[in-house]
C-alpha positions in Angstrom: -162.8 -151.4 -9.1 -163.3 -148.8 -7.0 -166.7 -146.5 -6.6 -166.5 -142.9 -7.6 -169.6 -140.5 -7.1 -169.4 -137.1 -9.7 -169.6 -134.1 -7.7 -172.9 -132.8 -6.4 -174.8 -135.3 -8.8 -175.4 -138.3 -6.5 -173.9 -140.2 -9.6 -171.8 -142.8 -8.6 -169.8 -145.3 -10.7 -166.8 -147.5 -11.0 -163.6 -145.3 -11.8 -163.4 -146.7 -15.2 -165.6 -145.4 -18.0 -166.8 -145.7 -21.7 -166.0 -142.9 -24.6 -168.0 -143.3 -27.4 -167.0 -141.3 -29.6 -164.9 -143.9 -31.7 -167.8 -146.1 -32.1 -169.0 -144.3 -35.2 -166.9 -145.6 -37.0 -168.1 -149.7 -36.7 -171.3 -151.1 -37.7 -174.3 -150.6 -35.7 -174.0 -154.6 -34.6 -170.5 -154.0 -33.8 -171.2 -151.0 -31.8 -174.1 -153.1 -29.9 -171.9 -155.9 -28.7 -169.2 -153.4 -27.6 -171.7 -151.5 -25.3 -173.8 -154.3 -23.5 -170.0 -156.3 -23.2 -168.9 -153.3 -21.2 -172.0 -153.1 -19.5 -171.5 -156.8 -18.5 -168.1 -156.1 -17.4 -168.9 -153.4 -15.1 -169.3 -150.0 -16.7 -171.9 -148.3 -15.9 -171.1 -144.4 -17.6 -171.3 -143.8 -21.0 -170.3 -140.8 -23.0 -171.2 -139.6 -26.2 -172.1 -136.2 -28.2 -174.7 -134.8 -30.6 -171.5 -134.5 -33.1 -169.9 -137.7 -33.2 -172.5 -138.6 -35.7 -174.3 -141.9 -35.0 -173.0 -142.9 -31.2 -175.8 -141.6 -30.0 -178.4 -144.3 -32.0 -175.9 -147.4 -31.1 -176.5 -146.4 -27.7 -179.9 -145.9 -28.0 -180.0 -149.5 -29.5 -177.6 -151.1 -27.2 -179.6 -149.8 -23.9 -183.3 -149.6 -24.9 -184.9 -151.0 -22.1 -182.5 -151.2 -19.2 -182.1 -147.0 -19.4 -182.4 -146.9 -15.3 -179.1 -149.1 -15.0 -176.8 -147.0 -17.0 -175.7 -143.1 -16.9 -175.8 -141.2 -20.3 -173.8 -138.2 -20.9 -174.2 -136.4 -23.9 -173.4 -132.9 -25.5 -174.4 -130.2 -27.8 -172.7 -127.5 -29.8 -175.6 -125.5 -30.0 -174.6 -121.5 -30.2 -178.8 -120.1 -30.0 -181.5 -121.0 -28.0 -183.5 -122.7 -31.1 -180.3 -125.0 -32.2 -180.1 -126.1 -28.6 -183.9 -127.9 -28.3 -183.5 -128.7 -31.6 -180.3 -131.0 -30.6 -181.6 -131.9 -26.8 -184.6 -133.6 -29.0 -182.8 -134.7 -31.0 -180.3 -136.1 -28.8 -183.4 -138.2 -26.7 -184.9 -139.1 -30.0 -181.7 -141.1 -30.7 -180.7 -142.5 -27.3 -184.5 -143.5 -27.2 -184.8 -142.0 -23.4 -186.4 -139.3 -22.0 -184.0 -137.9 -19.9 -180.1 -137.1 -20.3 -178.6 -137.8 -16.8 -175.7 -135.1 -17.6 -176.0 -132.1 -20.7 -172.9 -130.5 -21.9 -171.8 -127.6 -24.0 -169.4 -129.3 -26.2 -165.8 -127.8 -26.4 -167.1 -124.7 -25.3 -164.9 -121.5 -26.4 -166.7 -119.7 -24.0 -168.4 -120.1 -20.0 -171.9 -119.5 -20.3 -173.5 -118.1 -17.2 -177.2 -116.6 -16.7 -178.3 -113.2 -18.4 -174.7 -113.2 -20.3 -177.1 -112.4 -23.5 -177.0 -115.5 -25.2 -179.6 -117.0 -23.4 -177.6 -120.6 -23.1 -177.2 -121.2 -20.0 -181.0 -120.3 -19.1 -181.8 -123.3 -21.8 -179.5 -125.6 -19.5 -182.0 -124.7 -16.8 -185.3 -124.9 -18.6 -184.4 -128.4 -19.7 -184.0 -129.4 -16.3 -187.0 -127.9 -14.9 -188.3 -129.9 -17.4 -187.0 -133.1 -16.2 -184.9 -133.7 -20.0 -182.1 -133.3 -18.6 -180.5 -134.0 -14.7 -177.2 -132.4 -14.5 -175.5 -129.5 -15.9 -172.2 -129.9 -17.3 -169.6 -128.5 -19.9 -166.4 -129.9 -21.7 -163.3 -127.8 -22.9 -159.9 -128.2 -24.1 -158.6 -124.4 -22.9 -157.3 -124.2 -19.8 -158.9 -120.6 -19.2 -162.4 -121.8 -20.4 -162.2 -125.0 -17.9 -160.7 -122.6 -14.7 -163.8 -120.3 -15.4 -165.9 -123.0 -15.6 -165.5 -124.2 -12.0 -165.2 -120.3 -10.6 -168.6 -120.1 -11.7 -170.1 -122.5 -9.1 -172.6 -123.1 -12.2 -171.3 -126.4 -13.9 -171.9 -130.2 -11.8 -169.4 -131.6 -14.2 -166.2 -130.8 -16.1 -164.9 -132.6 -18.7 -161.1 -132.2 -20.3 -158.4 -133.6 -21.7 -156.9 -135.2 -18.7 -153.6 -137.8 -18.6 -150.6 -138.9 -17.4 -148.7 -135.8 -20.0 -151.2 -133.4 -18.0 -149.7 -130.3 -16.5 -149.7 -129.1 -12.7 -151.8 -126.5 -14.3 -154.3 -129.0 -15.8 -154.0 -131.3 -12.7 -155.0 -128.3 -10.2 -158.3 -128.3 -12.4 -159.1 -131.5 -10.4 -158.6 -130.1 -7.0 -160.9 -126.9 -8.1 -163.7 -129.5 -9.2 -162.6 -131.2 -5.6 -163.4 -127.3 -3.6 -166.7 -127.0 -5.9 -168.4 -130.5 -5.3 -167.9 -131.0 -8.9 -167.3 -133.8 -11.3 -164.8 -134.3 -13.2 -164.6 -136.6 -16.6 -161.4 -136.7 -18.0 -161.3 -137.3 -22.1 -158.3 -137.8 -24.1 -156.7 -140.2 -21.3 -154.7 -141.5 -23.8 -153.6 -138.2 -25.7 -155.1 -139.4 -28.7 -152.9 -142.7 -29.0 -149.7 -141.5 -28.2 -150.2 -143.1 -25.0 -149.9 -146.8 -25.5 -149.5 -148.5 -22.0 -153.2 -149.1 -20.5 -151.7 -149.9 -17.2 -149.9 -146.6 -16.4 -153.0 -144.5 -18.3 -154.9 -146.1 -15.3 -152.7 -146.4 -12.4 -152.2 -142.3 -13.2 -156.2 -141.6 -13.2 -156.8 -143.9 -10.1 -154.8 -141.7 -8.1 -157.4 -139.3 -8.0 -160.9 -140.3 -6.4 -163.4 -137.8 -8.3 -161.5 -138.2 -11.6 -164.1 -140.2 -13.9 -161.9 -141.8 -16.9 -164.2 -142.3 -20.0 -161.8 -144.6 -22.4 -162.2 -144.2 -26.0 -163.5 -147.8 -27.0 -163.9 -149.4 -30.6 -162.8 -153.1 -30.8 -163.6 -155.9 -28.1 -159.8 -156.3 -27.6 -159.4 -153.0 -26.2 -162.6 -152.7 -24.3 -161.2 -156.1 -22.6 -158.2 -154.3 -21.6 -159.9 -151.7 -19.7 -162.3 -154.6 -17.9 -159.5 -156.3 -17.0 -158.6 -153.5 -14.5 -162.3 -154.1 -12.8 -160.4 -157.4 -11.5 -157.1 -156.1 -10.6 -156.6 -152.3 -10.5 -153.1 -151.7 -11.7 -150.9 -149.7 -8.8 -148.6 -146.5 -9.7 -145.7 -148.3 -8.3 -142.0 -147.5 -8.8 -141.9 -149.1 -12.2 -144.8 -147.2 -13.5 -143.7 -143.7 -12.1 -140.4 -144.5 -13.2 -142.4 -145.3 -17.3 -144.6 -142.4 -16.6 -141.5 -139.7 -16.0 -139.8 -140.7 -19.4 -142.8 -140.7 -21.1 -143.4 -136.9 -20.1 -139.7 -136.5 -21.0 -140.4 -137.4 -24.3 -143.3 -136.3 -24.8 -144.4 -133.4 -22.7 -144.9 -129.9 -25.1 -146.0 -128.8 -28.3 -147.4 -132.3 -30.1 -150.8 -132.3 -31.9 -153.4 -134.7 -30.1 -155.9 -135.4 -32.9 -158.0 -133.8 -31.8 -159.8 -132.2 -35.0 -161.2 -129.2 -34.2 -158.7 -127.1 -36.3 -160.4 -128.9 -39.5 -161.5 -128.2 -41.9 -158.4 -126.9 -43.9 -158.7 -125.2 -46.6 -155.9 -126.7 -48.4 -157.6 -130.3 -47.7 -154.9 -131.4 -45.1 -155.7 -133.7 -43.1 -154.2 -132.2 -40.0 -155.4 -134.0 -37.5 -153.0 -137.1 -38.8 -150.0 -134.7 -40.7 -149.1 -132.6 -37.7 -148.6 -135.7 -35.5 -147.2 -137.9 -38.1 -143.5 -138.0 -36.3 -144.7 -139.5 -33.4 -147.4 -142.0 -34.8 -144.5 -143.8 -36.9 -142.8 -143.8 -33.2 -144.8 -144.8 -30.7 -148.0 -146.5 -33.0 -145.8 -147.8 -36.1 -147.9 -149.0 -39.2 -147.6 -149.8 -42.9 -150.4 -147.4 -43.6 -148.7 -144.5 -42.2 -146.1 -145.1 -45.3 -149.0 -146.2 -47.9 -149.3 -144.0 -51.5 -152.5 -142.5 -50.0 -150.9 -141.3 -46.5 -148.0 -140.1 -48.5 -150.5 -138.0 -50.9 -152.2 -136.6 -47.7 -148.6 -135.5 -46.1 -147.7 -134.0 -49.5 -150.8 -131.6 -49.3 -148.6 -129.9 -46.5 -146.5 -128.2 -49.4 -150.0 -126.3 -50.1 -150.4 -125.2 -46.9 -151.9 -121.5 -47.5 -150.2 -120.3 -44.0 -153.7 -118.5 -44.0 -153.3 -119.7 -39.8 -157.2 -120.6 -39.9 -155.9 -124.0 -37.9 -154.1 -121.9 -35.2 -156.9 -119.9 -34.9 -159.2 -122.6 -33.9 -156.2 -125.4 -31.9 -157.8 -125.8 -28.3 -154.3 -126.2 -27.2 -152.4 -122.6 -28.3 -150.2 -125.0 -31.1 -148.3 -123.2 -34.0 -149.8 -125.4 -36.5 -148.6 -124.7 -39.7 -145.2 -125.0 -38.0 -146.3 -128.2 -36.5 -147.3 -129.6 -40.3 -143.8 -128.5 -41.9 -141.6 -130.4 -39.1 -143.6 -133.3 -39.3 -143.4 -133.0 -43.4 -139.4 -132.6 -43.3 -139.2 -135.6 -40.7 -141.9 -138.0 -43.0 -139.4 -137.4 -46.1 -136.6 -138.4 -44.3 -138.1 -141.2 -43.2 -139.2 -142.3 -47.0 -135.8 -141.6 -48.0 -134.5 -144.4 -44.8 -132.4 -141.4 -43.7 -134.3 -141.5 -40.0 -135.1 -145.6 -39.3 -138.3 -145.7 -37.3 -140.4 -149.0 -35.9 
């Protein structure tokens, strides 16, 4: 697997990286064989956040005592001054280090800059005067946000949804990184698991050498997967542009990517599951997505207040409550074995 080095960090790694995001959700022994197994196979980056509620502590377990052989990035949704230390402690406390190799303001809605009034960006500095942290970075999920970001000449590292459905938009973000030394971490290679072919998710992102793919990882089978490419890195032949353009066909606009950060609803709906329904029975088919309690969940759509809260807060400009009716109409029919899915 081929070396990639992160912008104007001196951080170099193999172009194939870990998410950690879904590791919350298995036990903390679980969690530990994951991590040092893709450690063993070759990973060397490892990405988490303040917010995905215990990744930080499994990696903190998993690495205690070999931090100098692996790169943490981590992030914060801190808003004040105060909430930021709190969560940069809080953060090393966790990961049981005492230094962050790369700090970033998580989904940020804004591009914070010095003497903007918030004081946010002047914390980012302090910390690394300080030595807590070594590299400034940000994530986003709106275009606008990410394209200031890198005008700025502030940020070593962007991070944003990034993958084969990306548009030339999106994908001129990695050239901008390219013109400002900077990194560039691409989350969401797999659009939230709409994206189902491993091999064409990675010939795509090895097209572009500064492009750091950080995989989202929570069973041995599928970190196995991604160290296979270590070995043999898959090449975007005919075949796979060939996959890769149907797939875009198909899937290309307005589909919901799981992302979360529309919830909560007020109604209770689980929108990060309802508004993509459609193409989970499609492209991911399971029992569950038919079970009593998924069919309770999708029903909740009929409460839907249309108070456009979720619409609001979508990174990606979707009509939501829209989004959650279509997929609602298409679910009955498919209960009713009027539309024949997987």
């Amino acid at each position: 697997m081929r070396q990639i080095s992160l912008g104007s960090t001196g951080i170099t790694i193999p172009q194939n990286a870990f998410g950690a995001l879904p590791i919350q959700r298995v036990t903390m022994e679980t969690a530990i064989k994951i991590l040092r197994r893709a450690y063993e196979g070759g990973m060397t980056f490892f990405d988490t956040a303040r917010a995905y509620s215990d990744s930080e502590e499994k990696l903190g377990a998993a690495f205690e005592g070999m931090r100098e052989k692996i790169y943490i990035a981590t992030k914060t949704m801190a808003k004040t001054p105060e909430d930021f230390f709190s969560q940069l402690e809080t953060s090393l406390h966790n990961l049981r280090t005492d230094y962050i190799d790369i700090y970033q303001f998580h989904c940020a809605d804004r591009c914070f800059v010095p003497g903007d009034g918030t004081g946010m960006y002047e914390c980012m500095q302090k910390a690394k005067a300080e030595g807590k942290i070594r590299h400034i970075g940000i994530t986003a999920h709106k275009l606008n946000i990410a394209q200031e970001a890198i005008a700025s000449g502030l940020y070593e590292t962007l991070q944003f949804p990034f993958s084969y459905l990306s548009s030339e938009k999106e994908e001129s973000l990695v050239q901008g990184c390219i013109d400002k030394n900077m990194g560039f971490i691409a989350m969401k290679g797999l659009a939230g698991g709409l994206i189902t072919h491993s091999r064409a998710a990675m010939a795509y992102m090895l097209q572009f050498d500064n492009v750091a793919p950080i995989w989202g990882i929570q069973r041995v089978e599928e970190l196995e997967e991604w160290l296979a490419f270590m070995q043999e890195e898959p090449v975007l032949d005919e075949e796979l542009k060939a996959f890769i353009a149907a797939e875009r066909a198909e899937l290309v606009g307005e589909f919901c990517r799981g992302c979360g950060y529309c919830m909560p609803c007020p109604s209770g709906i689980m929108i990060n599951q309802c508004a993509r329904m459609s193409l989970m029975l499609r492209r991911a088919p399971s029992k569950n997505w038919l079970s009593e309690d998924m069919q309770t969940e999708m029903k909740k759509i009929e409460n839907c207040l249309e108070c456009g809260a979720c619409r609001k807060k979508c990174p990606y400009g979707l009509d939501t409550p829209t989004l959650l009716k279509k997929n609602y109409e298409d679910y009955k029919k498919v209960l009713a074995g009027e539309v024949k899915v997987q």
